[in-house]
N, C-alpha and C positions, 0 to 999 in steps of 0.2 A: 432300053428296058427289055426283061427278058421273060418270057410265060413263064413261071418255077413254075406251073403244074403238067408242062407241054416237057421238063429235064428229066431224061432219065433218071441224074442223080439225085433229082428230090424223092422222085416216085422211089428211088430205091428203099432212099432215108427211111421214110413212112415206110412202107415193109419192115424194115429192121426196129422201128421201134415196139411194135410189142412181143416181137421175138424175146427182146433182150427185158420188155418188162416180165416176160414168163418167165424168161433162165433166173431175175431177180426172185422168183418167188420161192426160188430152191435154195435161196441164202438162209442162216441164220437168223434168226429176230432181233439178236445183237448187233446184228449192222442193217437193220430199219434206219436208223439215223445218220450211217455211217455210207459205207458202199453201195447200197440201194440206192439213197438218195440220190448219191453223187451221179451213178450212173443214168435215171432216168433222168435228172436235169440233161446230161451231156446228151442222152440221146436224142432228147425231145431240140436240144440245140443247133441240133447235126439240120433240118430240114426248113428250120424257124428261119437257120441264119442263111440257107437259101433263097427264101422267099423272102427275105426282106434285106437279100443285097439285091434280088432281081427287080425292085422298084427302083434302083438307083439311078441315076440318069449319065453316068459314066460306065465300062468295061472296068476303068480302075477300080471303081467303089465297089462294083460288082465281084471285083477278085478278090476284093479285104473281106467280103463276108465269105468266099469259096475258105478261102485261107481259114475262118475260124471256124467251118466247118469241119475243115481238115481235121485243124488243132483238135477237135470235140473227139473226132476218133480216133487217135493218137491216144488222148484218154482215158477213152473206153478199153483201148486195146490195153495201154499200161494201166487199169484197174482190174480189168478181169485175169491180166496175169498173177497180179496180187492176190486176186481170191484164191487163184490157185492152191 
């Protein structure tokens, strides 16, 4: 089992999460529903799915939630292209 509040890359996560809820408030009101959304779900997912593979009692299970963390910003990155 791993401290996620002792990983740099959690404490990153949380950083970047209200970064990217303020850059959402410079979106349109049309995508309230749309890309907003979508984004803080991913972002808020980016640190969740940290901390809760660091309860895992395997490295393996541990790295399936690094991995979907990844995935989350992969996401973000291929959605704020889109806003573009």
């Amino acid at each position: 089992m791993h401290n996620y509040k002792e990983l740099e890359v959690w404490k990153s996560s949380i950083k970047f999460c209200p970064k990217l809820y303020k850059l959402t408030e410079t979106f349109p009101d049309s995508e309230k529903f749309g890309l907003i959304s979508q984004l803080k779900r991913a972002v808020i997912s980016i640190p969740s799915n940290i901390a809760e593979g660091s309860a895992k009692s395997s490295d393996k299970h541990f790295i399936i939630f690094l991995e979907s963390a990844l995935s989350s910003c992969y996401e973000i990155e291929t959605q704020l292209l889109v806003s573009l």
